[in-house]
C-alpha positions in Angstrom: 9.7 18.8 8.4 7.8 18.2 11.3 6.1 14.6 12.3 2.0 14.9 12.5 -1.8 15.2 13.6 -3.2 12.4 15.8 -2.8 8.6 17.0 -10.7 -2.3 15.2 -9.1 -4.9 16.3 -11.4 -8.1 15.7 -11.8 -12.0 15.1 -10.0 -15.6 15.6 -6.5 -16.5 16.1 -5.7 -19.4 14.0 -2.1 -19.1 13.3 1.4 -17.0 13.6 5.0 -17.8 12.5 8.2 -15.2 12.7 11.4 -15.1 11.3 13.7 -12.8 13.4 17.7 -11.0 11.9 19.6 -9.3 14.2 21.3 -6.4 12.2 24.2 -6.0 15.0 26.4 -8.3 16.2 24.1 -8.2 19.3 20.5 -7.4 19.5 18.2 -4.0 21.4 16.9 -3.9 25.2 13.5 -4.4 25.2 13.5 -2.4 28.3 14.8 0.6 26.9 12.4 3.4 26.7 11.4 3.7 22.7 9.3 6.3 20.5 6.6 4.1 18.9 5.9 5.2 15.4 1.9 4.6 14.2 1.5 2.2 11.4 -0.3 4.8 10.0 1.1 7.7 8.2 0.0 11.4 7.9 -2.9 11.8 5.1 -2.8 7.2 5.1 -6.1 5.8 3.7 -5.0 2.5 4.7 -8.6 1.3 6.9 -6.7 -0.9 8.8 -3.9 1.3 9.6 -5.3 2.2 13.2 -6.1 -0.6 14.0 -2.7 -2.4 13.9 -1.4 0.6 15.7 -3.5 -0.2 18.8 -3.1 -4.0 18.5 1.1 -3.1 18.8 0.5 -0.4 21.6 -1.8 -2.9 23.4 0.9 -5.9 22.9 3.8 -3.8 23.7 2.1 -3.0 27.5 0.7 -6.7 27.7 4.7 -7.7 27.5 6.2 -5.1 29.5 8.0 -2.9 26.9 8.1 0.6 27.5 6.9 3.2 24.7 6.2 6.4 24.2 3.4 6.6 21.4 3.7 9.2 18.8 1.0 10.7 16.4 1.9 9.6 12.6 4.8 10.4 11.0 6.1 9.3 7.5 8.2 6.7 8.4 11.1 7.7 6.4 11.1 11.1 8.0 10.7 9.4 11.4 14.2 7.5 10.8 15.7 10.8 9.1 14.7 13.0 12.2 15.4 10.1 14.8 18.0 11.9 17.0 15.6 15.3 17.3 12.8 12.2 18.2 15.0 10.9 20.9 16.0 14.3 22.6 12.3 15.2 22.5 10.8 12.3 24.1 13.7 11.2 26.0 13.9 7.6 24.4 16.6 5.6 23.3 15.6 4.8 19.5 12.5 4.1 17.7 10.0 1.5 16.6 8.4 1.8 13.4 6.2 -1.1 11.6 5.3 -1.7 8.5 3.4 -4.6 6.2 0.9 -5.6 3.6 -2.0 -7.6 3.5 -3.8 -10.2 0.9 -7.2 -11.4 0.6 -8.3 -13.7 -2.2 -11.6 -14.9 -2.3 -11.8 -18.9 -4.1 -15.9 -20.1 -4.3 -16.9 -23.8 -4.6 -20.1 -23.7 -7.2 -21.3 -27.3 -6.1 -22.0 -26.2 -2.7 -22.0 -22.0 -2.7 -19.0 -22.0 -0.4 -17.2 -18.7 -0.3 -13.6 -18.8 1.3 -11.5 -16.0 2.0 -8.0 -16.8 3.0 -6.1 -13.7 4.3 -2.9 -13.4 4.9 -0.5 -10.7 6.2 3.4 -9.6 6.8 4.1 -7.2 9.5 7.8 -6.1 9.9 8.8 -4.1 12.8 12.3 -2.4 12.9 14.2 -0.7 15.8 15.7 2.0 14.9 18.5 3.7 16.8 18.6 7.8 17.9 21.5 7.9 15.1 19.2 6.6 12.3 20.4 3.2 12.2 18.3 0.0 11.9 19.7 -2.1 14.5 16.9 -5.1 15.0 14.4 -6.2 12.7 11.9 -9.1 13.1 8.8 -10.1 10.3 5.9 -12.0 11.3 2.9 -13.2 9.8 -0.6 -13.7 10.3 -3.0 -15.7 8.4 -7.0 -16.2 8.9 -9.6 -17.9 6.7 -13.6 -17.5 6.8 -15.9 -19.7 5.1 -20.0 -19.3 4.6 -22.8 -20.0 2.6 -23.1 -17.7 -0.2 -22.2 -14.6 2.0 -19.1 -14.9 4.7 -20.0 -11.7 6.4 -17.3 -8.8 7.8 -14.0 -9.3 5.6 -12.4 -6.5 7.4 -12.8 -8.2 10.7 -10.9 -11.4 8.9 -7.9 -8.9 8.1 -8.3 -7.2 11.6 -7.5 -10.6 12.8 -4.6 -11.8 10.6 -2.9 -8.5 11.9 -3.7 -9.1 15.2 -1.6 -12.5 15.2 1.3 -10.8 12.9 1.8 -8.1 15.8 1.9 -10.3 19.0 4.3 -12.7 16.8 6.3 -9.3 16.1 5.9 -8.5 20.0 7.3 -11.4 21.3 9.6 -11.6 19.2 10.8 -8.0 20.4 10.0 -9.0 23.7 12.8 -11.4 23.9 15.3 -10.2 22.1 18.1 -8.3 23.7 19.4 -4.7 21.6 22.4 -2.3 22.9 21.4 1.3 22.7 23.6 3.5 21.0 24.8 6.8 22.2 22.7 10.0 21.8 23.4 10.7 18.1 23.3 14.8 16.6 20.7 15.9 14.7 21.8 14.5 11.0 23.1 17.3 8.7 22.0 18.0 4.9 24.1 16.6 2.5 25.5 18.4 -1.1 22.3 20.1 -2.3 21.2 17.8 -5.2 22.0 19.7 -8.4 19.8 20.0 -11.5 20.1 17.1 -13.4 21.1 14.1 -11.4 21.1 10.9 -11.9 19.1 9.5 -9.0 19.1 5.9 -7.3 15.8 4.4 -6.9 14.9 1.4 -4.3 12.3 -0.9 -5.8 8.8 -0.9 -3.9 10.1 -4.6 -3.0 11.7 -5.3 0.3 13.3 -8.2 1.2 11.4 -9.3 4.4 7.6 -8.2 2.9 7.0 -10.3 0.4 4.5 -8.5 -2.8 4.3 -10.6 -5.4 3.0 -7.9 -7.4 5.3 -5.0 -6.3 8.1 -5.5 -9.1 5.5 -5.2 -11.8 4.9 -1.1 -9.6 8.9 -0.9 -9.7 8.4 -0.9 -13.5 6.0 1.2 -14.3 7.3 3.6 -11.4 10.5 3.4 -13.4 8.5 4.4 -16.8 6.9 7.4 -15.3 10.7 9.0 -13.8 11.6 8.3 -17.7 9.1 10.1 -19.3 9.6 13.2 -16.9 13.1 13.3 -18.2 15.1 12.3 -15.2 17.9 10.3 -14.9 17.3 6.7 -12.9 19.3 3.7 -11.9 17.4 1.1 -10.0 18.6 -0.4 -7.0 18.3 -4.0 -5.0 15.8 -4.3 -2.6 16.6 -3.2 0.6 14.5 -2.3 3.3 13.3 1.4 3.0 14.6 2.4 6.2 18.5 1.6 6.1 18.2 4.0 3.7 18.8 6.7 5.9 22.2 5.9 7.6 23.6 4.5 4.3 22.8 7.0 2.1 26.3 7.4 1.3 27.6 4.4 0.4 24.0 3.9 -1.6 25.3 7.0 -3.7 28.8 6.1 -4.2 27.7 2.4 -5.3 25.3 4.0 -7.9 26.9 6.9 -8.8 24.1 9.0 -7.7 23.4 12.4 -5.9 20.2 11.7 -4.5 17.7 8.7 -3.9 13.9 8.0 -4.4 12.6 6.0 -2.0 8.7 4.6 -3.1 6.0 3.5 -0.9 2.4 1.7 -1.6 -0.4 0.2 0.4 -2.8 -1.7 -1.4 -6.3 -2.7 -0.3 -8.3 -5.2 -3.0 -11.6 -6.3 -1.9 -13.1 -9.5 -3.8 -16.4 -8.6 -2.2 -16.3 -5.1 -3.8 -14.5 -5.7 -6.8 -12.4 -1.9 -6.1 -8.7 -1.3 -5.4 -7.3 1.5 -3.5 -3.9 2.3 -3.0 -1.9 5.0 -0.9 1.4 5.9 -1.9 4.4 7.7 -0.4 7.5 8.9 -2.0 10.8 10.2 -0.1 13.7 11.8 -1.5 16.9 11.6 0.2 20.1 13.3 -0.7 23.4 11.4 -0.4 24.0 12.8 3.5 20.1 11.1 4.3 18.5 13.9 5.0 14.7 13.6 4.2 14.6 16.7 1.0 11.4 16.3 -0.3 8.0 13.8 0.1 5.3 13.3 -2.0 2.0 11.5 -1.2 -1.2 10.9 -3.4 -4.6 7.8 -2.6 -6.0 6.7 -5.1 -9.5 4.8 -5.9 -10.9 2.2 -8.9 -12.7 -0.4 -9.7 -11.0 -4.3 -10.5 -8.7 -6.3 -8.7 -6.1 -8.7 -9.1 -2.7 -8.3 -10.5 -3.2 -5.9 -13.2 -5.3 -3.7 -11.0 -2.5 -4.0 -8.4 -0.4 -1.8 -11.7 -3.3 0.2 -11.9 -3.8 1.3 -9.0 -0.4 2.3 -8.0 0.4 4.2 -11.4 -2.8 6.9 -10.0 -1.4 7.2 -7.4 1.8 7.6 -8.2 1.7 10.6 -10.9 0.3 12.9 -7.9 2.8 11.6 -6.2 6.1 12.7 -8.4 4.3 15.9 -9.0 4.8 17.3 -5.2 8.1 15.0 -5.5 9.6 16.7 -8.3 7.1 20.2 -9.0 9.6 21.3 -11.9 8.6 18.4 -14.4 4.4 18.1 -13.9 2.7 18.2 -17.0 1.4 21.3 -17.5 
């Protein structure tokens, strides 16, 4: 596997919290040279994916931490490949962010007010040359716009909220102090996965990004492994990127020779009426080696909760047919 092609930031601040877990005993030097990883992946659809990249790059400089940016990568391959990242860019471990967003829209008939609050998570992990999360932080950004009848650029609104979650993840980065870990060898393939295993699957959920809709996805994700014959035991919620270094003890817990690890962005617009969603799948075997990937957009109309379902399960079929080619309909 190889990592990718290439590498809107607008409105008000009106608010940004953190909450910030150390995964070591001691925290990462925010003065150690580190391989940025884009918020966007390779073949993302995600509008505002760009955008946050720049806004991190941008706050990253503005407080003095040294990166070396990198064109997308899947994320899960970026932590899988991690010591080959190091060696190649002469860092010392990896940042890689991820999040979701949330825009409802609530109108007042008396008076034709239209709000739109919006609200985001951003997580950003530090991941070590050996694959290992050591540092993690979460932040949040919210923004609201009102009008009369019409409130104008939504996108700008959710440009925004991401703009506060990133300088909240920034500083909290920024003053946080991480040990590098010795230069780590390239991470070797586990026992082939054999036909017919029983495979562990992390829910979409993570513990630090907060989906209310996501377990309702888990389930129907969970349906669609069923029906293509395979053998599935769900996991806890973890996040997607300790994966990697504890592949093992993941298998040994579960019983299982390989694990599925899902991925979904999901835009809603109330001003539209459409969902879209991007989804990426990973499938590790039990050494964490990154074996196979699928990845699949998809577009419709409605939004909400149910749409949130919807969306996800178009975007997902694709998705387990370049994950697992032997059992697509034919």
């Amino acid at each position: 596997m190889t990592y990718g092609k290439a590498l809107l930031a607008a409105g008000v601040l009106v608010l940004a919290s953190f909450s910030t877990s150390a995964i070591s005993a001691q925290a990462a030097s925010p003065a150690a040279k580190l391989a940025f990883v884009p918020y966007e992946e390779p073949g993302g659809t995600d509008p505002f994916a760009q955008g946050v990249s720049r806004d991190l790059t941008d706050d990253f400089a503005a407080a003095g931490v040294a990166i070396v940016p990198l064109p997308p990568v899947n994320h899960l391959e970026a932590v899988a490949t991690a010591a080959k990242i190091c060696a190649d860019t002469g860092t010392t471990g990896l940042l890689i962010p991820e999040g979701r967003y949330e825009q409802t829209g609530k109108h007042n008939p008396f008076i034709n007010i239209i709000t739109y609050p919006t609200h985001v998570e951003l997580r950003l992990d530090e991941v070590g040359c050996d694959g290992t999360v050591r540092w993690t932080t979460t932040a949040t950004g919210d923004q609201s716009v009102s009008g009369f009848i019409s409130v104008g650029n939504l996108g700008a609104t959710v440009d925004a909220a991401y703009r506060i979650a990133a300088q909240g993840a920034v500083k909290a980065f920024a003053g946080a102090t991480v040990v590098s870990a010795p230069p780590a060898a390239p991470r070797q393939p586990g026992a082939p996965i054999p036909p017919g295993a029983k495979y562990l699957v992390l829910p979409f959920a993570q513990p630090t990004i907060a989906d209310p809709h996501v377990n309702d996805v888990t389930h129907s994700f969970i349906l669609q492994l069923q029906k293509r014959n395979l053998n599935v035991v769900l996991g806890a919620p973890i996040d997607h990127l300790t994966a990697i270094a504890t592949a093992p003890q993941l298998c040994a817990a579960a019983g299982a020779q390989g694990i599925i690890v899902p991925n979904v962005r999901i835009e809603q617009s109330d001003k539209t009426g459409r969902s879209h969603a991007s989804m990426h799948l990973g499938l590790l075997d039990c050494g964490g080696a990154l074996v196979a990937t699928g990845a699949d957009d998809a577009d419709m109309g409605g939004i909400g909760g149910s749409a949130v379902t919807g969306i996800a399960e178009r975007a997902m079929v694709p998705s387990l047919d370049q994950l697992f080619p032997s059992t697509k309909a034919s």
